[in-house]
Jmol script that loads the backbone (N, CA, C; Angstrom):
load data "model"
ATOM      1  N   UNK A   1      -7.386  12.292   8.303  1.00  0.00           N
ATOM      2  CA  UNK A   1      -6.689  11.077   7.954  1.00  0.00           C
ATOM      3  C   UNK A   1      -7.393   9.915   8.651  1.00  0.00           C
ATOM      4  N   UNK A   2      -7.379   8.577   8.131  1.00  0.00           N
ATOM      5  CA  UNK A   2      -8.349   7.749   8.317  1.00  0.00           C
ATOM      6  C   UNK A   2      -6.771   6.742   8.830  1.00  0.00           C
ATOM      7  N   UNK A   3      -7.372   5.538   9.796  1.00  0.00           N
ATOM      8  CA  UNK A   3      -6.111   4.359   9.988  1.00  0.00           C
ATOM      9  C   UNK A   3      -7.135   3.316  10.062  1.00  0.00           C
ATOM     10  N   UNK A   4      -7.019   2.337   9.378  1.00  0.00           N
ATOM     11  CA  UNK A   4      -7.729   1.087   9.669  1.00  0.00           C
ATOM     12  C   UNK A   4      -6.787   0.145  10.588  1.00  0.00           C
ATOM     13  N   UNK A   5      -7.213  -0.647  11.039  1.00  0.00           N
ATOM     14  CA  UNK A   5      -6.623  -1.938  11.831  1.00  0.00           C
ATOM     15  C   UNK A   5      -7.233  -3.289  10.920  1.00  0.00           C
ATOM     16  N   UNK A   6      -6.059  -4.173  10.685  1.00  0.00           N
ATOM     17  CA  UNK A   6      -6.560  -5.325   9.885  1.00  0.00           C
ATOM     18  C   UNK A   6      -6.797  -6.589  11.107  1.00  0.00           C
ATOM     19  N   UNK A   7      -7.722  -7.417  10.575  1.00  0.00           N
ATOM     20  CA  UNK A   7      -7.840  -8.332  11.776  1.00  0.00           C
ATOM     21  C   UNK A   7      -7.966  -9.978  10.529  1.00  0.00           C
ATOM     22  N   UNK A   8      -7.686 -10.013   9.378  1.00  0.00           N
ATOM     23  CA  UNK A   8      -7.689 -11.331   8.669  1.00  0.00           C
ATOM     24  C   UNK A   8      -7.128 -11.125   7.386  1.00  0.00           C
ATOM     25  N   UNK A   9      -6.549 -11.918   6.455  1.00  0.00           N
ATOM     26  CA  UNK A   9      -6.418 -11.877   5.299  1.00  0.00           C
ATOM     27  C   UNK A   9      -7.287 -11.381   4.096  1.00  0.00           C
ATOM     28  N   UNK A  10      -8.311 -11.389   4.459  1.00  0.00           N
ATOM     29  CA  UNK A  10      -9.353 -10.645   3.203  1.00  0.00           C
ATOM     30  C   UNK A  10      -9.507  -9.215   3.629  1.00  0.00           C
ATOM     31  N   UNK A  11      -9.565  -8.763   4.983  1.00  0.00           N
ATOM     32  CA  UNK A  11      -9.974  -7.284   5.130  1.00  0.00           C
ATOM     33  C   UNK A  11      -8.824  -6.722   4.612  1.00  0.00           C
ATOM     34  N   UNK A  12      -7.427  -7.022   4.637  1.00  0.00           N
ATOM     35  CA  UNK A  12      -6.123  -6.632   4.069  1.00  0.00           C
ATOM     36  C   UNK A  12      -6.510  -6.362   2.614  1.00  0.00           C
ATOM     37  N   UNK A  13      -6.652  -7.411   1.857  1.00  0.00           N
ATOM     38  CA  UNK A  13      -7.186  -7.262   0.779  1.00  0.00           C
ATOM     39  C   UNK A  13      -7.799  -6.160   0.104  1.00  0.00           C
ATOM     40  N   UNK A  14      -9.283  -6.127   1.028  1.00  0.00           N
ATOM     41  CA  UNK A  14     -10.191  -5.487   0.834  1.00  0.00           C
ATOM     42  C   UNK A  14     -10.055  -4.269   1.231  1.00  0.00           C
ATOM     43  N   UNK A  15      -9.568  -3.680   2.199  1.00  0.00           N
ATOM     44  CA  UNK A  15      -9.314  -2.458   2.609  1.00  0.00           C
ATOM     45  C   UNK A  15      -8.113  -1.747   1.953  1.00  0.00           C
ATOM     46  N   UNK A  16      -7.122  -2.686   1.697  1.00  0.00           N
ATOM     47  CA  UNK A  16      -6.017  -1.862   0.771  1.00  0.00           C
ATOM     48  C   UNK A  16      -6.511  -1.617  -0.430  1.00  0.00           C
ATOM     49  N   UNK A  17      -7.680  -2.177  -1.268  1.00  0.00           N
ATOM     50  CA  UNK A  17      -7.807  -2.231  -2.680  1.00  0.00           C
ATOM     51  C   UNK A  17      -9.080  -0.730  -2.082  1.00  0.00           C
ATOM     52  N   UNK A  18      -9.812  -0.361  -1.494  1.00  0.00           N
ATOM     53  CA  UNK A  18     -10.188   0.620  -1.216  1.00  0.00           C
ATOM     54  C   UNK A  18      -9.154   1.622  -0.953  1.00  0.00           C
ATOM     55  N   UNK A  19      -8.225   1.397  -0.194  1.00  0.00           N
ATOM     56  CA  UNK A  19      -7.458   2.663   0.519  1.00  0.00           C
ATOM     57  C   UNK A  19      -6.741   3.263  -1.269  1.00  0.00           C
ATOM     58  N   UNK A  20      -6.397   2.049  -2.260  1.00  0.00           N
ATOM     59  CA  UNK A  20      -5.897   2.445  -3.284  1.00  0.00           C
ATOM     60  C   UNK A  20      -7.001   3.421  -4.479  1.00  0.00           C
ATOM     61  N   UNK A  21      -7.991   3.364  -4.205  1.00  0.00           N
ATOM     62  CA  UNK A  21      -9.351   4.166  -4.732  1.00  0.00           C
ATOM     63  C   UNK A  21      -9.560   5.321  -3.909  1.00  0.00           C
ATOM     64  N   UNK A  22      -9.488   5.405  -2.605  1.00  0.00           N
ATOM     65  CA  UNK A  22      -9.683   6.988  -1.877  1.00  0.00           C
ATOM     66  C   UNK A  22      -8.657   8.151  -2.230  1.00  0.00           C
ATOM     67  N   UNK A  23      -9.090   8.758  -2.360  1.00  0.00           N
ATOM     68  CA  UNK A  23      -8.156  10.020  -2.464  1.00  0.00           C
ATOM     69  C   UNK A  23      -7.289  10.364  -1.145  1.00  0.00           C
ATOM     70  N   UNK A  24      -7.949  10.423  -0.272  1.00  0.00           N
ATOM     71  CA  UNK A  24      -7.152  10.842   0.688  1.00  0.00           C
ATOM     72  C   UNK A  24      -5.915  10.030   1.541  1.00  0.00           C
ATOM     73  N   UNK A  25      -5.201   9.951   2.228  1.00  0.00           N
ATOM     74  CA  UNK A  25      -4.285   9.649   3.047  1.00  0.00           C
ATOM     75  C   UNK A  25      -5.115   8.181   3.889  1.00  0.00           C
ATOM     76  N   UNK A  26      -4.312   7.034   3.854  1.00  0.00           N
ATOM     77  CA  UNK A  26      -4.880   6.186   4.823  1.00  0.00           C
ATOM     78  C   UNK A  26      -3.551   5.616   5.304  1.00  0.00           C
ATOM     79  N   UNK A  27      -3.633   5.156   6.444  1.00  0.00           N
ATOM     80  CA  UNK A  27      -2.616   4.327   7.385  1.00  0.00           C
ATOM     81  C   UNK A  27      -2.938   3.268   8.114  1.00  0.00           C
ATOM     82  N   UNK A  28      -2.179   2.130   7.598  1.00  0.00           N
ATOM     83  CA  UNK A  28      -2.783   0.223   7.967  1.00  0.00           C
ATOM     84  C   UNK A  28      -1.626   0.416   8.726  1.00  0.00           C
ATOM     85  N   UNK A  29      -2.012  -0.323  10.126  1.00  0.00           N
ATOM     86  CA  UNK A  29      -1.666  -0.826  11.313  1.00  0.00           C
ATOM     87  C   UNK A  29      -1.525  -2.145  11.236  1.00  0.00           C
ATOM     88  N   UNK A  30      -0.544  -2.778  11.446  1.00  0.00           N
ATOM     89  CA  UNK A  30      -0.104  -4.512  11.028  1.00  0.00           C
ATOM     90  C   UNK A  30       0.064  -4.772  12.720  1.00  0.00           C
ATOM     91  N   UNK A  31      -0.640  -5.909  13.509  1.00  0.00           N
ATOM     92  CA  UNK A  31      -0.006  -6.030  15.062  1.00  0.00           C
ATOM     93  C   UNK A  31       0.996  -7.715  13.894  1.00  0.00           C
ATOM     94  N   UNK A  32       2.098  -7.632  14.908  1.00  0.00           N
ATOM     95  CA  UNK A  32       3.066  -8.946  14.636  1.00  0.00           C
ATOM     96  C   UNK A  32       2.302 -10.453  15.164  1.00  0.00           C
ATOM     97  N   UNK A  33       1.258 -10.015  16.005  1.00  0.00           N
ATOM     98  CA  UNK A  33       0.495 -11.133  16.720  1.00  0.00           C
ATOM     99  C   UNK A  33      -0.360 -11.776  15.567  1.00  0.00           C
ATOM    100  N   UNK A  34      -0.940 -11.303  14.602  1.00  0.00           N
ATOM    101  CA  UNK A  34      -1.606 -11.864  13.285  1.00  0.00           C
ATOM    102  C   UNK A  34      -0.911 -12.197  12.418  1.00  0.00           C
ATOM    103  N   UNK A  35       0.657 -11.796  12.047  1.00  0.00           N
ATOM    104  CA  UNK A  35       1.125 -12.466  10.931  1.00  0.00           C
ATOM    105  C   UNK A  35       0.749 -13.955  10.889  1.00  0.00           C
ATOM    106  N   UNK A  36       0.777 -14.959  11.650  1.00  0.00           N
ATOM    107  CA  UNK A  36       0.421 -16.221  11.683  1.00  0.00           C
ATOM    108  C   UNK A  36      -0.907 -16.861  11.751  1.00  0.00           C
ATOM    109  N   UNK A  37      -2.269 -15.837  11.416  1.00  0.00           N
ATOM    110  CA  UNK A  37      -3.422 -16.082  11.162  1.00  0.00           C
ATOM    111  C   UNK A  37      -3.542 -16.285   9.941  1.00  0.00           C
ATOM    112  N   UNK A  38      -4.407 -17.406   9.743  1.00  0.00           N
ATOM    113  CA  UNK A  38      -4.838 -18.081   8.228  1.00  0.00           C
ATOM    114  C   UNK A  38      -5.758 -17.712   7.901  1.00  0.00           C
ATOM    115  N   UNK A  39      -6.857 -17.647   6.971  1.00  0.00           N
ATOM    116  CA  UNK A  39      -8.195 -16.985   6.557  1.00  0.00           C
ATOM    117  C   UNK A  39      -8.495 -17.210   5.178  1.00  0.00           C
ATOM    118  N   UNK A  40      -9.597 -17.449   5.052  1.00  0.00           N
ATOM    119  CA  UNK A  40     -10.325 -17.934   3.780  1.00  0.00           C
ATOM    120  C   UNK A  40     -10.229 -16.137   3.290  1.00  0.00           C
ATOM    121  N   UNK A  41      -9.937 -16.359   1.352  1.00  0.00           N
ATOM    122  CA  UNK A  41     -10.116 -15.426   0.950  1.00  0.00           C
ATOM    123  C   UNK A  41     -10.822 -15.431  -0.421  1.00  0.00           C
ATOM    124  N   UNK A  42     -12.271 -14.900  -0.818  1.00  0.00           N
ATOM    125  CA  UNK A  42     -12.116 -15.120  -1.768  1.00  0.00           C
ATOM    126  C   UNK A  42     -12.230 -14.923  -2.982  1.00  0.00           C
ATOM    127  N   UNK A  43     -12.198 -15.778  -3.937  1.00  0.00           N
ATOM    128  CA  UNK A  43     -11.470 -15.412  -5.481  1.00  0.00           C
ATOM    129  C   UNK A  43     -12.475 -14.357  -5.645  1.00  0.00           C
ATOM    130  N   UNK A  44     -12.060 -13.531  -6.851  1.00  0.00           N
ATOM    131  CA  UNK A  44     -11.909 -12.320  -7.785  1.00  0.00           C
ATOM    132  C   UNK A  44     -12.058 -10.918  -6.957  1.00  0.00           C
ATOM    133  N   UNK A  45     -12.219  -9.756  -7.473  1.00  0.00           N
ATOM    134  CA  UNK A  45     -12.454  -8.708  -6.953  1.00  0.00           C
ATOM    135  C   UNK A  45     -12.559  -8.743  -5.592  1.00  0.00           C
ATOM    136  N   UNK A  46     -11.680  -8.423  -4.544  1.00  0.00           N
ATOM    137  CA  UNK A  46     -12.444  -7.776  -3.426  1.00  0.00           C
ATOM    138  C   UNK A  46     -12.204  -6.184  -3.272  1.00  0.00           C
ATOM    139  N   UNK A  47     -13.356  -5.450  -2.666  1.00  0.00           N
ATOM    140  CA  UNK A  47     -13.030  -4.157  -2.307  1.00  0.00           C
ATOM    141  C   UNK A  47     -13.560  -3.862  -1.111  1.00  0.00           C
ATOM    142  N   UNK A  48     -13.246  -3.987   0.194  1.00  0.00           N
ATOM    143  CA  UNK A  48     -13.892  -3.348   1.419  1.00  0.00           C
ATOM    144  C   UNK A  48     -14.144  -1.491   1.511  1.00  0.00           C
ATOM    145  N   UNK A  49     -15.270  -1.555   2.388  1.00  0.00           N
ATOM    146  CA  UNK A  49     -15.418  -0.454   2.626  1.00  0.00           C
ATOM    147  C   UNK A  49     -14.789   0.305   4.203  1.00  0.00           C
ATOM    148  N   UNK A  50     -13.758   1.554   3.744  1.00  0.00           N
ATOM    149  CA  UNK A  50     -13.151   1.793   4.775  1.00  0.00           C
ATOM    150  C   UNK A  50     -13.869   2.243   6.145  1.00  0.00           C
ATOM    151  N   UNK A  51     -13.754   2.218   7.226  1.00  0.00           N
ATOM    152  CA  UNK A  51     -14.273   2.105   8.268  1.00  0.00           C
ATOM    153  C   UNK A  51     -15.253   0.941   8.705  1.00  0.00           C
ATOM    154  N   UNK A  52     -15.164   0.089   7.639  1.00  0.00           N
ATOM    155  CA  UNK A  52     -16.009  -0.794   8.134  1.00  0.00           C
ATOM    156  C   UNK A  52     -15.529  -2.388   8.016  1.00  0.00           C
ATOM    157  N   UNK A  53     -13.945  -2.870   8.558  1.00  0.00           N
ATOM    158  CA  UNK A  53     -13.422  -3.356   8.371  1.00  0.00           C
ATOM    159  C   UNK A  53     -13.539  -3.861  10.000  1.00  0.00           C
ATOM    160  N   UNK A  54     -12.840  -4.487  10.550  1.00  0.00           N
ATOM    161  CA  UNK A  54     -12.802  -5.531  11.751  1.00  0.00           C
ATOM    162  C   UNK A  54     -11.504  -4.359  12.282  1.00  0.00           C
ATOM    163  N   UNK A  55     -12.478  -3.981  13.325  1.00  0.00           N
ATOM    164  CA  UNK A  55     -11.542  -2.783  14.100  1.00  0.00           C
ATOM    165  C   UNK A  55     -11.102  -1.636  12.946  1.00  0.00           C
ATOM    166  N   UNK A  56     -11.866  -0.991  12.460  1.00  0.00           N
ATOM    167  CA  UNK A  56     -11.765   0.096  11.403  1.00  0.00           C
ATOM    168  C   UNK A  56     -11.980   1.346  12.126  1.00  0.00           C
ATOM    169  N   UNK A  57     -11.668   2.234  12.030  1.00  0.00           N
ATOM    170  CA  UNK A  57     -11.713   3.862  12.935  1.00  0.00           C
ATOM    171  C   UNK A  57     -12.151   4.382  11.425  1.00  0.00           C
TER     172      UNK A  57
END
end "model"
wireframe off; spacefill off
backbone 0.3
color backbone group
């Protein structure tokens, strides 16, 4: 089982629209200290690659 850690508004993005393409089991870690971070995101398609996200395991 894989857990990413999100650290901005696009890796969220990008890593959930991957985690929704892997087959296997993934688990996003939200800290309450970032809900109030802003971040450029942008338009069309994003897809990150898992483990390679800003603090990705």
């Amino acid at each position: 089982m894989r857990h990413e850690r999100l650290s901005n508004p696009a890796d969220l993005i990008g890593l959930f629209a991957a985690a929704v393409r892997d087959p296997d089991p993934i688990m996003f870690f939200e800290a309450k200290s970032l809900y109030p971070v802003k971040g450029e995101v942008p338009d069309g398609e994003i897809v990150g690659e898992l483990g390679k996200g800003q603090g990705g395991v």
